[in-house]
C-alpha positions in Angstrom: -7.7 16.0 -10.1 -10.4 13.4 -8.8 -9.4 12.2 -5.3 -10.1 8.8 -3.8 -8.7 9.6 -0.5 -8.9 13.0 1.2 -7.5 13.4 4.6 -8.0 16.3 7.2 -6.2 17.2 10.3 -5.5 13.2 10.6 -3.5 13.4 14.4 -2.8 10.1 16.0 -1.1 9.1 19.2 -0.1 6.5 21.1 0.0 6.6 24.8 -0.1 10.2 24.4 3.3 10.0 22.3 2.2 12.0 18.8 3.1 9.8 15.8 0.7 12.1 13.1 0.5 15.9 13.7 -2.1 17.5 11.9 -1.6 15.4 8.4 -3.9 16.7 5.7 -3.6 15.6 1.8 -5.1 13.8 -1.3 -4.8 10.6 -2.8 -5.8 10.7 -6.6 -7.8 8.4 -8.4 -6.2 5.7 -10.8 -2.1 7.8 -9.4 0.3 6.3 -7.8 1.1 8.3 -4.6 4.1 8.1 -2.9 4.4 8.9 0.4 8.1 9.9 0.8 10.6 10.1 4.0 13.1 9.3 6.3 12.4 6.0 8.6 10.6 6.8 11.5 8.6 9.5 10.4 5.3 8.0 10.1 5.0 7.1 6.8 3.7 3.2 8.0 1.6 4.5 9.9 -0.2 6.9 8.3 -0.4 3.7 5.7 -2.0 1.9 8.4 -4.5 4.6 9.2 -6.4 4.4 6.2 -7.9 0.8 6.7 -7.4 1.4 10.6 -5.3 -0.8 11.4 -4.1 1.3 13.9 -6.8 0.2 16.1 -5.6 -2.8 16.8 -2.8 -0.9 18.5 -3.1 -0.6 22.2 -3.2 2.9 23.5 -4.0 4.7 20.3 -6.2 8.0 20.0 -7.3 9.4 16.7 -9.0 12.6 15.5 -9.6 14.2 12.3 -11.2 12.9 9.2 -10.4 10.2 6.3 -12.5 10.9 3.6 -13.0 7.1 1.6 -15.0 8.5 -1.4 -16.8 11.1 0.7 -17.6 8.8 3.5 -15.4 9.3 6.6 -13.7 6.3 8.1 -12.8 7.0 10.8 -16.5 7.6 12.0 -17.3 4.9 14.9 -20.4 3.3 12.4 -18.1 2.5 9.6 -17.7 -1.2 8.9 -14.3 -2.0 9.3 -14.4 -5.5 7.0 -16.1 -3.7 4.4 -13.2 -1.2 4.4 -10.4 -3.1 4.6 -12.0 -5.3 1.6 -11.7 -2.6 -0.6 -7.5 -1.7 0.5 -5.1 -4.3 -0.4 -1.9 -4.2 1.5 1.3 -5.3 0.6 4.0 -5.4 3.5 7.8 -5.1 3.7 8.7 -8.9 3.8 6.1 -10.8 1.9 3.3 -12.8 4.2 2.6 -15.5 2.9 -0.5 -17.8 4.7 0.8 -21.3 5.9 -0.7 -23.1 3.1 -0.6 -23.8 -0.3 0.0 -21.4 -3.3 -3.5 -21.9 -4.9 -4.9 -21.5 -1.2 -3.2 -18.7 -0.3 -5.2 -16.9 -3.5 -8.5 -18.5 -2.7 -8.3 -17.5 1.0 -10.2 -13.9 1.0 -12.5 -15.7 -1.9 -13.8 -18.4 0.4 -14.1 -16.6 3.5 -16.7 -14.1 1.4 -18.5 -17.3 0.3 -17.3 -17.6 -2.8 -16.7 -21.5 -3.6 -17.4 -23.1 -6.7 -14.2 -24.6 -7.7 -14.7 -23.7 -11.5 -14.8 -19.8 -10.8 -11.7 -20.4 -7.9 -9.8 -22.1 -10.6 -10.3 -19.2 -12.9 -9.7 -16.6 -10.2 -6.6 -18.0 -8.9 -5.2 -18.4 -13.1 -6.6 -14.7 -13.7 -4.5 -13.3 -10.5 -1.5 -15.1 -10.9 -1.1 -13.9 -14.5 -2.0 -10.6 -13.0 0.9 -10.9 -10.7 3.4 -12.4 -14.0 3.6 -15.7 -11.8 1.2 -18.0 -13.5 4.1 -19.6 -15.7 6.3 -20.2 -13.1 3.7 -21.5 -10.6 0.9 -23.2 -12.5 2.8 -26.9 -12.7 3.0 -26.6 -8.3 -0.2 -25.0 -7.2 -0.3 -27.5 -4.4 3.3 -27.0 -3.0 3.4 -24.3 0.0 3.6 -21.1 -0.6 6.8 -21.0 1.9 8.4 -22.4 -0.8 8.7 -19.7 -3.5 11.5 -17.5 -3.4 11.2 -13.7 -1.6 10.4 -12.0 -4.5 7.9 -15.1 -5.9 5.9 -14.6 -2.3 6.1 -10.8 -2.5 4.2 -11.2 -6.2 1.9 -14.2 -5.1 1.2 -11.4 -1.6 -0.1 -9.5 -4.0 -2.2 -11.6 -6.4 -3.9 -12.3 -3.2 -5.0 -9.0 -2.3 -6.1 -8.4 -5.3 -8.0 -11.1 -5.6 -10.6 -9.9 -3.2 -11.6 -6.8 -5.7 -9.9 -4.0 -3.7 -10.2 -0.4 -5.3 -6.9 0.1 -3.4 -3.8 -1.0 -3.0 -1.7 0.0 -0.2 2.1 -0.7 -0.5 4.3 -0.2 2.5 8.3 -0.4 0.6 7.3 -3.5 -0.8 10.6 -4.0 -2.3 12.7 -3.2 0.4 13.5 -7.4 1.2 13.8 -7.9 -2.5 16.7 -8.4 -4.9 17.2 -6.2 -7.9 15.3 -8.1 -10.9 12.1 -8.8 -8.5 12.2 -5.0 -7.5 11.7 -4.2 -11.3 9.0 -6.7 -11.8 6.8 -5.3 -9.0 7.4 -2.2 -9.6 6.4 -2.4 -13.0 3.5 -4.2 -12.2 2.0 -1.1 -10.1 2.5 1.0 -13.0 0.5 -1.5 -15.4 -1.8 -1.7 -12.2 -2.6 2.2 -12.0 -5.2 2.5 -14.8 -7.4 0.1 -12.4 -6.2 1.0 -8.9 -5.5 3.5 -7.0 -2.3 3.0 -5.3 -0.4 4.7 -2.3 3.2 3.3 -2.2 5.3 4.6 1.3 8.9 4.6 0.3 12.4 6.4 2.0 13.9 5.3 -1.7 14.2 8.8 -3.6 15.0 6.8 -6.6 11.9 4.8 -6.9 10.0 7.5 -5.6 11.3 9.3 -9.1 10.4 6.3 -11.0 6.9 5.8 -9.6 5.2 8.2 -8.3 2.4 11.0 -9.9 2.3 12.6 -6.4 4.2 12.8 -3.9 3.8 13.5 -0.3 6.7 14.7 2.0 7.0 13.5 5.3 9.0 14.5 8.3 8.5 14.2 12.0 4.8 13.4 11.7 4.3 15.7 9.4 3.4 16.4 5.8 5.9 19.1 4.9 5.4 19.1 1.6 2.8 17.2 -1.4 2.8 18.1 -5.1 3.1 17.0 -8.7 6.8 14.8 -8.9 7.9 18.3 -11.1 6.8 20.7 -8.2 8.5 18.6 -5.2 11.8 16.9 -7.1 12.4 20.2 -9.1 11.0 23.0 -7.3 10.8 22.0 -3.8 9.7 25.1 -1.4 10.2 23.8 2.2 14.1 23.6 3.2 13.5 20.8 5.2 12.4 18.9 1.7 15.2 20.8 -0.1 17.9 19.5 2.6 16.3 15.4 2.4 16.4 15.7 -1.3 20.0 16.7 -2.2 20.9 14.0 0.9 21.7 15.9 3.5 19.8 13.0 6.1 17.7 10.0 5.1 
């Protein structure tokens, strides 16, 4: 299996309280990966880690290695803009910029120079289909983004990180605030969205996790306990800790 992301003996702190011990695994090219576990046991932040945004956190020490096509990230030189360009990420409660809907898509596209209105016109048209939102936005491009519903920010979040070419999209439960139908829709959205990106999607919902993922990585405590095919993990799981999350026993 080709890997995007490889990462080795990531361990991160903050004020010397351990948040990742020792976390090593792969992300595969053009998968969906879903990094699976109970709240509070560092699945956001290891999310976080690989377009380090966990340096903008006071008191945080790092080691070990984050392996972006072959080129390690975490290495002082690396050009932060440059990587965060090429990860998308999508948040638990959408984000929306205070301004309009056809700004909000142009945002990343105009900061990067790009500004002949023809080619933002198609852009913005291009990611909104993308997103299934062009048909219920195109008649109110110039109304505020604020002004959608939840799940209608949470798609138009998206089309706006994409819009910006990422090769990755980076999905912390992005459907946690949402209701049922808007769930589905972005949910099957990143399984169209697979064949073009690779995508790591952190989740404590076993059932999505079931319904998404081509690998999945076990956390607990900081830890990976446990990463495999969804067969190996939800069938066959070898760890008892995994064996004990899965049939329920904590969450």
């Amino acid at each position: 299996m080709n890997n995007k992301i490889s990462i080795h003996n990531l361990c991160l702190s903050i004020d010397r309280q351990p948040i990742l011990k020792n976390v090593s695994l792969n992300i595969p090219t053009n998968k969906i990966t879903v990094i699976l576990g109970p709240s509070g046991c560092g699945k956001t932040t290891l999310l976080k880690s690989l377009n380090r945004l966990t340096d903008l956190i006071p008191g945080v020490q790092q080691s070990g290695e984050i392996m972006l096509d072959g080129v390690n990230i975490l290495n002082g030189n690396q050009d932060l803009v440059d990587i965060r360009q090429k990860m998308g990420l999508l948040a638990q409660r959408p984000y929306p910029l205070p301004m309009n809907i056809y700004k909000n898509i142009t945002y990343g596209l105009r900061i990067s120079g790009r500004r002949n209105r023809q080619f933002l016109d198609k852009r913005v048209e291009h990611y909104l289909k993308m997103v299934n939102l062009w048909d219920e936005v195109k008649d109110r491009l110039k109304d505020p983004a604020s002004a959608l519903s939840i799940g209608q920010q949470q798609r138009l979040c998206l089309a706006r990180g994409l819009a910006v070419d990422p090769e990755i999209i980076l999905a912390d439960e992005p459907t946690s605030s949402l209701d049922p139908i808007s769930s589905k829709l972005i949910e099957e959205k990143f399984l169209e969205l697979k064949s073009q990106y690779t995508i790591v999607l952190v989740t404590h919902i076993l059932r999505q996790a079931k319904r998404m993922a081509d690998y999945v990585v076990f956390m607990y405590l900081g830890e990976v306990i446990e990463q495999g095919t969804p067969d190996e993990l939800f069938n066959n799981p070898q760890h008892p800790v995994t064996k004990s999350y899965l049939s329920g026993q904590f969450y």
